[in-house]
C-alpha positions as CSV (number, residue, x, y, z in Angstrom):
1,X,5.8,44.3,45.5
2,X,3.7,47.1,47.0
3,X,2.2,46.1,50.8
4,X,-1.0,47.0,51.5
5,X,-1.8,48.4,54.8
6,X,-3.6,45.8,56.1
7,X,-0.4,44.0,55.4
8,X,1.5,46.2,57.7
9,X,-0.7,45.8,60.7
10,X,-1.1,42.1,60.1
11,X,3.0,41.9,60.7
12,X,3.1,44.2,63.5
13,X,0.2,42.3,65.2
14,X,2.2,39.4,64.7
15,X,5.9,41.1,66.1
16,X,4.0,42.6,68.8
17,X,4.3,39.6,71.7
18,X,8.6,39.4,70.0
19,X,9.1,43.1,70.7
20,X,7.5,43.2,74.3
21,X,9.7,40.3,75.5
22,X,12.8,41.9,73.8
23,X,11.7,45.3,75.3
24,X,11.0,43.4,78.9
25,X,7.2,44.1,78.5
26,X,5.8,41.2,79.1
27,X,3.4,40.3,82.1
28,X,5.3,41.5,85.1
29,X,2.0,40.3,87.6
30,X,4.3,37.8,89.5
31,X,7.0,40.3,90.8
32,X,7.0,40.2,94.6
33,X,9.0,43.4,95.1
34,X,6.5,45.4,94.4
35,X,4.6,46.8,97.4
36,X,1.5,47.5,95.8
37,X,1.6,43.7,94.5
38,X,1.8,42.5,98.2
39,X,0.4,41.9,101.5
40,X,1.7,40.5,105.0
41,X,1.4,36.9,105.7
42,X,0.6,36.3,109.4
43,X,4.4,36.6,110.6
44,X,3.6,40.3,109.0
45,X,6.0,39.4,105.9
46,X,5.2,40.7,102.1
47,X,3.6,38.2,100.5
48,X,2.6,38.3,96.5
49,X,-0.6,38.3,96.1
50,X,-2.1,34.7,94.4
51,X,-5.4,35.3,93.2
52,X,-8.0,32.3,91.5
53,X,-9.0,32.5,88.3
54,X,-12.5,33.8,88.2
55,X,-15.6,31.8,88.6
56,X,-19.1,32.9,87.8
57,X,-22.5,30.6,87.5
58,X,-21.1,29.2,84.2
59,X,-17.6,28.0,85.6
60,X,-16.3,25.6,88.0
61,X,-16.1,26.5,91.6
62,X,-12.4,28.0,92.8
63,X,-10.1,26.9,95.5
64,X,-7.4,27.9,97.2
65,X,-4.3,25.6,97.1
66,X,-3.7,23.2,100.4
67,X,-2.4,25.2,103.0
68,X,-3.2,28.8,101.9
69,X,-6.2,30.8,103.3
70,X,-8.6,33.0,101.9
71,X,-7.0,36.8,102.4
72,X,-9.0,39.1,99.8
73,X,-11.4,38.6,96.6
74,X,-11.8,41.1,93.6
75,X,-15.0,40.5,91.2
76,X,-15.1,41.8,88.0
77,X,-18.4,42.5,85.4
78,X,-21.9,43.6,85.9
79,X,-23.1,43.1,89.8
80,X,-19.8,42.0,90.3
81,X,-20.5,38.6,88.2
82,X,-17.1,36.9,88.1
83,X,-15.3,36.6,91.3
84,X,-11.8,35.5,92.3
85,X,-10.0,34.6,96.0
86,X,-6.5,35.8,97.1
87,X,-5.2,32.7,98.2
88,X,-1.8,33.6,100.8
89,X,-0.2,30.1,102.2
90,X,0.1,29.9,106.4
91,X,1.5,27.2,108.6
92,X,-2.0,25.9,109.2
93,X,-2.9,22.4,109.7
94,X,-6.0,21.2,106.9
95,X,-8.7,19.3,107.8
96,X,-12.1,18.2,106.3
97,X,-13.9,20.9,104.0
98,X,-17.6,21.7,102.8
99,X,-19.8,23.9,100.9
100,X,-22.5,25.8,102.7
101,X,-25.6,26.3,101.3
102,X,-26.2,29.2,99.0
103,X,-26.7,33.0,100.3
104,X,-27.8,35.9,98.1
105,X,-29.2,39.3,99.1
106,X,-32.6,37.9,99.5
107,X,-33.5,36.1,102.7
108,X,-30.5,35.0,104.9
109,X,-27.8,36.9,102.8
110,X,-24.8,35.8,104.8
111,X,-22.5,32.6,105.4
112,X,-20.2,32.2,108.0
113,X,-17.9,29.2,108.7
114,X,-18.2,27.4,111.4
115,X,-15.8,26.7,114.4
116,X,-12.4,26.4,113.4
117,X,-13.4,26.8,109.8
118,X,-12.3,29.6,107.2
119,X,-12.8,29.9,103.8
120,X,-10.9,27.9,101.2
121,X,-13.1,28.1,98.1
122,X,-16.3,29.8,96.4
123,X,-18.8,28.6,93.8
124,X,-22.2,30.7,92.5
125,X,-25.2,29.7,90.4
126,X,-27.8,32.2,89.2
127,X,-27.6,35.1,86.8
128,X,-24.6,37.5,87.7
129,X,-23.1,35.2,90.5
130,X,-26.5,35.7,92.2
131,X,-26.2,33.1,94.9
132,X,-22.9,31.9,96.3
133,X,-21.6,29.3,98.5
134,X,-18.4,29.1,100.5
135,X,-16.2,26.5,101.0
136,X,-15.2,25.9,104.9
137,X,-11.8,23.7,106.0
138,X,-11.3,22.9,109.5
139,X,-8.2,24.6,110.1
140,X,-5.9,22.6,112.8
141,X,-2.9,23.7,115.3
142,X,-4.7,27.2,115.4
143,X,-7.2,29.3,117.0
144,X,-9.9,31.9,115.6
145,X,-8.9,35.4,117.5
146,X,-10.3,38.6,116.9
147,X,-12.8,39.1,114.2
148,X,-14.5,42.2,111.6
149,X,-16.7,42.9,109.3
150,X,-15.3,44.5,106.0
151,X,-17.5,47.6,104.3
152,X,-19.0,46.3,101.1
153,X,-17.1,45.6,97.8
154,X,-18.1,45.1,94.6
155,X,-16.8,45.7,91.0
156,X,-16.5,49.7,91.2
157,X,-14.8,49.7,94.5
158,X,-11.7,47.4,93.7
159,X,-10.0,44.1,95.7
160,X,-10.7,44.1,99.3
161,X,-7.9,42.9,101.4
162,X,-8.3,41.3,104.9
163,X,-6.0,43.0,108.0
164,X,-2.1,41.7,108.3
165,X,-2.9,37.9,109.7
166,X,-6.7,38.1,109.2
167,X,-7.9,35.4,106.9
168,X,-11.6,35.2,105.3
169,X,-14.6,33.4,107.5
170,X,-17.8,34.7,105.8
171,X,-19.5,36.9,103.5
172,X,-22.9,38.9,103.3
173,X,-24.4,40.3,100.1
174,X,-26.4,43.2,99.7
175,X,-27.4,45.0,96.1
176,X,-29.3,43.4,93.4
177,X,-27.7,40.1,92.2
178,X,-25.6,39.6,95.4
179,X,-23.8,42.8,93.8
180,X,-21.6,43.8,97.3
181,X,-20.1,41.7,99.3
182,X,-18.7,42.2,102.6
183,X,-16.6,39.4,104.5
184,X,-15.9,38.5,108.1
185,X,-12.5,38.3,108.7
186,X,-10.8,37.0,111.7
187,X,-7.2,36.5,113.5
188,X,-5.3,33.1,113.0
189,X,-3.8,32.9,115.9
């Protein structure tokens, strides 16, 4: 029985997920020993990095898992449409959360948290992630300390990743479609 090409690359297709566990290459994303894989937690420890999914104006809002703070974000897509939250867990206390109201570059283009709050989650509506909303937790059995502004990220610039023991209390947008974003970081002290 003669086998067709098409044949061929329908079997190897098919082997193809076999030979990369046999081979050990499979999704290595959750390793923790690799440095460039990891920041430090607010003891200054490596920590893996635990990203969200994505969310965009079509998909539910993201949230960080009780008792981890907002440490970085990475977007992905045209004017950086679908975003995503590096979650890293801390010894803080949680209290009650809430969404702001929506920011975009128009108008009042930033968000920032109110006292005691950081940011634990993200949703966006409009075209391209347009406008988006953060979600604020009252964080308990800490204090806010020092605090920056980040320079601007957006899909061509990669992740941005907040200071050793910095944790995310804002964001501002600039660019068409809320295309950079810059977030206010601060000390948990």
């Amino acid at each position: 029985m003669k086998m067709t090409n098409y044949k061929r690359l329908w079997i190897i297709w098919l082997c193809l997920p076999f030979f990369g566990i046999i081979l050990g290459c499979g999704d290595q994303t959750d390793s923790a020993d690799d440095a460039s894989d990891a920041v430090a937690d607010e003891g200054g420890l490596a920590k893996p990095l635990t990203y969200t999914g994505f969310t965009s104006e079509e998909f539910p809002p993201i949230q960080c898992p009780s008792q981890n703070l907002v440490a970085g974000a990475e977007c992905t897509g045209k004017y950086c449409d679908n975003m995503a939250l590096d979650c890293i867990p801390t010894s803080a206390g949680y209290g009650s959360s809430s969404w702001s109201t929506y920011f975009s570059e128009e108008g009042n283009n930033s968000r920032i948290c109110g006292n005691g709050q950081w940011v634990t989650g993200l949703r966006c509506s409009g075209k391209y992630c347009d406008n988006i909303s953060l979600l604020c937790t009252q964080i308990t059995g800490k204090t806010v300390g020092a605090c920056t502004w980040s320079a601007a990220y957006s899909e061509e610039s990669g992740p941005y990743t907040s200071p050793p023991g910095y944790y995310v209390r804002g964001a501002q947008c600039t660019g068409s479609y809320c295309d950079n974003v810059s977030y206010y970081s601060c000390k948990l002290n």
